[in-house]
C-alpha positions in Angstrom: 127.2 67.9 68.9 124.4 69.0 70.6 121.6 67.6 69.6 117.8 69.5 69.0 114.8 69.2 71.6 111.9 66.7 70.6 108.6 67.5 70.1 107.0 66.5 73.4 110.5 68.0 75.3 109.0 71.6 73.6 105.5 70.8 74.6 106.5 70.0 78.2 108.4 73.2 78.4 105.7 75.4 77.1 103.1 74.2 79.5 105.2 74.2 82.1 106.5 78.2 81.3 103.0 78.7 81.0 102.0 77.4 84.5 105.1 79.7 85.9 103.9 82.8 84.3 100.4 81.8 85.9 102.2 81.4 89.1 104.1 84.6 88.9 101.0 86.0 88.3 98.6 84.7 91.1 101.9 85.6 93.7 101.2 88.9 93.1 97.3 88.9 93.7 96.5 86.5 95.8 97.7 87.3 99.8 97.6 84.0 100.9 100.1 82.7 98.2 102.3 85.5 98.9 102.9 84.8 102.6 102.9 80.9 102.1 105.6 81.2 99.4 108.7 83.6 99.5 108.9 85.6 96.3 111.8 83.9 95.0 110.6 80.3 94.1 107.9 81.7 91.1 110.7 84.1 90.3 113.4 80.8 90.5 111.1 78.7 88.5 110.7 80.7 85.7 114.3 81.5 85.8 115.0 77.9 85.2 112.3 77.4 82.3 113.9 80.8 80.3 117.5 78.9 80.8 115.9 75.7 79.2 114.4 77.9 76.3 117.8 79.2 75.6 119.7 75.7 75.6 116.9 74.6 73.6 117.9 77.3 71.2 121.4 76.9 71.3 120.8 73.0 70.5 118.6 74.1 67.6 121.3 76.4 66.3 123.8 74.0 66.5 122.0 71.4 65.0 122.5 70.4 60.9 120.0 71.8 58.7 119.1 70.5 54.8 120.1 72.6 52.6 117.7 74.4 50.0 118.1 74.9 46.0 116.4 74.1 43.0 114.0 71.3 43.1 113.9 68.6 43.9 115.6 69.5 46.7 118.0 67.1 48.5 115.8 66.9 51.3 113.1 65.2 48.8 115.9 63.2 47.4 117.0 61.8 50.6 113.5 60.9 51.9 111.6 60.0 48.4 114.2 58.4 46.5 117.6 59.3 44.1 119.4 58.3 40.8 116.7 55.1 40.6 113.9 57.3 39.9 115.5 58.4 36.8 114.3 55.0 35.0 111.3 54.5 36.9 109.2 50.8 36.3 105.5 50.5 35.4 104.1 47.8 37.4 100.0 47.0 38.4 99.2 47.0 42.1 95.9 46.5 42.9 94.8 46.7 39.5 96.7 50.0 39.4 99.5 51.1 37.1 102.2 52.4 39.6 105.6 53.4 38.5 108.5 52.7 40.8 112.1 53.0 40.7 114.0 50.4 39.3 115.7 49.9 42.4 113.7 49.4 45.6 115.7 50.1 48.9 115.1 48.6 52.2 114.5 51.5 54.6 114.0 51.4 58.3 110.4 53.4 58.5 110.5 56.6 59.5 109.5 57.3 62.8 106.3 59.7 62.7 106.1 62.7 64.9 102.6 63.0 67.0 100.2 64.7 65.2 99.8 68.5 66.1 97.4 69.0 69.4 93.7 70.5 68.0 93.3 72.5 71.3 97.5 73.1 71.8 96.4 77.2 70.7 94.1 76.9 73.7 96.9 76.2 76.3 97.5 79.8 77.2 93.6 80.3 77.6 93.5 77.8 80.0 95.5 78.8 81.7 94.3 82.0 82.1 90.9 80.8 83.3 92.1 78.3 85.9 93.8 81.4 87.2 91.1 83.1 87.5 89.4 81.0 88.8 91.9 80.5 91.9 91.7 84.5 92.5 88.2 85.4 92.3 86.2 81.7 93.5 88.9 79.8 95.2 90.7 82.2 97.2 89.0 85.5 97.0 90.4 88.4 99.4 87.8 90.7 100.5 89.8 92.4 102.9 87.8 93.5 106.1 84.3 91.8 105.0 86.0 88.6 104.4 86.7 88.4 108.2 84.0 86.6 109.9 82.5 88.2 113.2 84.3 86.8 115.8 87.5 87.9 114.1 86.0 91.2 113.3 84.9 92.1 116.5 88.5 90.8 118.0 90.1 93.3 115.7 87.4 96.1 117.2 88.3 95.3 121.1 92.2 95.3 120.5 92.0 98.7 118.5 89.5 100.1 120.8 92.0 99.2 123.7 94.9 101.0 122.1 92.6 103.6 121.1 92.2 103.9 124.6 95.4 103.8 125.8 96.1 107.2 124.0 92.6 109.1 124.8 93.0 108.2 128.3 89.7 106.8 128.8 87.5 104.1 127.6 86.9 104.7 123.8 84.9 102.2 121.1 86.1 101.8 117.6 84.6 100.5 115.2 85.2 99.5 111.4 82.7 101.8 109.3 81.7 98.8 106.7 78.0 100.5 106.6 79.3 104.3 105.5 78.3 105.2 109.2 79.0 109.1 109.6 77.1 110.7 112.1 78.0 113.5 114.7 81.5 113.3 114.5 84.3 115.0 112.8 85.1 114.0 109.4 88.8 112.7 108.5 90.0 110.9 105.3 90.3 107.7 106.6 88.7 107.9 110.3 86.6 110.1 112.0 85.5 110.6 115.7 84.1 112.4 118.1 86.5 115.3 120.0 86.9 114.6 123.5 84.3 111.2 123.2 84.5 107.9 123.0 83.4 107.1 119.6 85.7 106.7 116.4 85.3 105.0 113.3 87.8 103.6 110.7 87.9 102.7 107.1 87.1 99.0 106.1 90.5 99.2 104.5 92.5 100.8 107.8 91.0 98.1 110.2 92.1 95.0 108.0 95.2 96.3 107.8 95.7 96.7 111.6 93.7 93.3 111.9 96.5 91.6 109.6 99.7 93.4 111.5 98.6 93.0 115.0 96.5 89.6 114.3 97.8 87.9 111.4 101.6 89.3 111.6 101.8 90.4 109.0 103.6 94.0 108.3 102.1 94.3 104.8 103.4 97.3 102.6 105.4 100.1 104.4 103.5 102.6 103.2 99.6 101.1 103.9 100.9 99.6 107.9 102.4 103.5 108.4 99.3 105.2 106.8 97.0 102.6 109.2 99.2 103.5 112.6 98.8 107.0 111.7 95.3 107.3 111.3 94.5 105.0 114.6 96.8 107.5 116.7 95.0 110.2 114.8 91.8 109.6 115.9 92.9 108.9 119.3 94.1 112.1 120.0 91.1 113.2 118.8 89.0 111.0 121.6 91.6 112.8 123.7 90.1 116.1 123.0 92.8 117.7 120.7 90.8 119.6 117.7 93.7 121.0 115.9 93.9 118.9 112.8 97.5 119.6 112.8 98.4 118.6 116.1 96.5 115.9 116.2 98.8 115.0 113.1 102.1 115.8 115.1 101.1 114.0 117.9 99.8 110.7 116.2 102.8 110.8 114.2 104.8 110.7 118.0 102.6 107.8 119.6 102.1 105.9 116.7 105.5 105.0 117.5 104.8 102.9 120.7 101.5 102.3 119.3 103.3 100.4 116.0 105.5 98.6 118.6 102.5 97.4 120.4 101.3 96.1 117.3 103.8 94.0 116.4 106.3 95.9 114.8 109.8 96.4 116.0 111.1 99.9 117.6 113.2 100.6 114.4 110.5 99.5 112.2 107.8 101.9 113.7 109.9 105.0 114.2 110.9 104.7 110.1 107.1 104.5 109.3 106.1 107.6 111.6 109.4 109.3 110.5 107.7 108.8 107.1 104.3 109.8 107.8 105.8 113.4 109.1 108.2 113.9 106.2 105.1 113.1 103.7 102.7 115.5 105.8 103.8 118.5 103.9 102.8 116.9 100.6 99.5 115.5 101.9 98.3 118.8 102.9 98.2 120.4 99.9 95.1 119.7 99.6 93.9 120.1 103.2 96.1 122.5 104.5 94.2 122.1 108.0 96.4 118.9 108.5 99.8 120.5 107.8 101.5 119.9 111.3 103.2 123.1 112.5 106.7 124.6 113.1 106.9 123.3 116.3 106.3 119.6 115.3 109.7 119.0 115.7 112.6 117.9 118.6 112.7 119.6 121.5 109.6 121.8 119.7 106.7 122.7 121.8 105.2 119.9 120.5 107.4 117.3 121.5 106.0 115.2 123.7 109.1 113.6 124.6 111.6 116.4 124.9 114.5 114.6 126.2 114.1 112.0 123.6 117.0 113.0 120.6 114.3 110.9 118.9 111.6 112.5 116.4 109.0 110.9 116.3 
C-alpha cells in the first residue's frame, strides 16, 4: 500500500518547486543564464517536481482515511480512550480532582509532528525577492551600455569595416547611445550620410551585431535579421544609393555575405534576408518610401547577382 508523504517530504518539495519556478523564470530574463544553461534542464526540473506532486497525490489517495459520524467520532475514540471512559474514576493529582478511566492503557507516545513554520506563507516571497535581486543587482543586462569601452569601440571598428566593405570606401559607424542626429538622413533604426562616410546605429542594433559577431551568439531570428538588414542598409546608403527602396533591396542581397561574415552560416543568413524581403511589404505600410520595387527580384534589374537562382 502506498504509503502518504511526511511533513518535511511536502516542505522539501514545495521549496524546491518553488526554486524551479524561480529558475524557469530567471532562464527567461537573464541572457547569461540562458546561454550557460540549455532550456531543457529548468524545463526537466520542474518536470520532475510536478511528477513527485502527483505520486504524492496518488499515495495520499490511496492512503486509509478515519471515518467521520456522530460524535465522538472514532478518530477521538482511538486516540483519547474507548469503552473505559464509560465508568470513569475520580482520583486527586496535584491536589486536583481528575477523573480517569477505570482502565489506564500503556500507549507508545505519539510521535508529534513539527510545529507549523511562522514564516512558511513567506516562502514564495522569498523567493520572488532573491530573484529579483539576481536580475536587476546581480546580473543586470543593459544591452549596448553595459559593454565597457574597449569592447564598445571593438564592436565600432568591426562594423565600420563591414560597413565599408559595402560603400566601397572607408566609412565610421558608430552606436548613437547620445540621440546623436545631425546632417544625415533619418532611418528607423540607422541613419547616415548619402555617399559619406558617416552612419549611425541604434544602441539596440549594435549590441546585437556585437553579440553575433563577438559573443556568438545568433540571438532571436527575427532581432539578428532586422540588425544585418539595417547595417547593409545604411551601407548602401554610404555608397551613395538614395532610393529608400533600393537601398532596401540591395541590403536585403548583401546582408547575405554580410550575415556570413558575421558568424552566421550561408543557409542561416539567406533565410534571415529571405525574411526581411518577404516582411518588407508589411513594413512599409507605414513608410511606403521603403517598399522595395518590382524589380527587387531574380534575375530583376535589381539583382545584383543575376546568375545566382538565389534571391537574396
Amino acid at each position: 500500500m502506498l504509503t502518504p508523504m511526511s511533513g518535511s517530504h511536502l516542505l522539501t518539495a514545495r521549496r524546491l518547486r518553488l526554486a524551479a519556478v524561480a529558475l524557469l523564470l530567471a532562464w527567461f530574463f537573464v541572457g547569461e543564464l540562458r546561454r550557460a544553461v540549455p532550456i531543457w534542464i529548468p524545463f526537466l526540473v520542474l518536470a520532475a517536481l510536478e511528477l513527485n506532486f502527483l505520486v504524492a497525490g496518488l499515495r495520499e489517495r490511496g492512503a486509509p482515511r478515519r471515518a467521520r459520524g456522530r460524535p465522538p467520532q472514532a478518530g477521538d475514540i482511538e486516540d483519547f480512550g474507548g469503552e473505559e471512559w464509560l465508568e470513569p474514576v475520580l482520583v486527586e493529582v496535584a491536589g486536583h480532582d481528575v477523573w480517569v478511566p477505570a482502565e489506564v492503557e500503556e500507549r507508545p507516545p505519539r510521535e508529534e509532528e513539527p510545529p507549523p513554520r511562522r514564516f512558511a506563507r513567506y516562502e514564495g516571497v522569498a523567493v520572488l525577492a532573491v530573484l529579483a535581486v539576481v536580475l536587476f543587482v546581480l546580473l543586470p543586462d543593459r544591452g549596448w551600455r553595459g559593454l565597457d569601452e574597449a569592447a564598445q569601440a571593438r564592436t565600432e571598428a568591426l562594423l565600420s569595416a563591414e560597413a565599408g566593405r559595402i560603400a566601397g570606401h572607408a566609412v565610421s559607424v558608430r552606436c548613437d547611445a547620445e540621440g546623436e542626429a545631425v546632417g544625415v538622413v533619418q532611418h528607423a533604426d540607422g541613419i547616415a550620410e548619402v555617399g559619406g562616410t558617416n552612419a549611425l546605429l541604434t544602441p539596440a542594433i549594435c549590441f546585437r551585431l556585437h553579440r553575433l559577431a563577438i559573443d556568438g551568439d545568433e540571438g532571436s531570428f527575427a532581432q539578428t535579421a532586422r540588425a544585418i538588414a539595417v547595417l547593409a542598409h545604411e551601407a548602401w546608403h554610404l555608397r551613395g544609393e538614395r532610393d529608400e527602396g533600393v537601398v532596401n533591396c540591395y541590403a536585403f542581397q548583401s546582408g547575405v555575405e554580410l550575415g556570413q561574415r558575421l558568424g552566421l552560416s550561408e543557409g542561416t543568413a539567406a533565410r534571415m534576408m529571405r525574411q526581411q524581403l518577404a516582411e518588407n511589404a508589411t513594413f512599409a505600410r507605414q513608410a511606403p518610401e521603403y517598399l522595395v520595387p518590382a524589380e527587387c527580384r531574380n534575375g530583376g534589374r535589381l539583382d545584383l547577382n543575376p546568375s545566382s537562382e538565389r534571391f537574396p
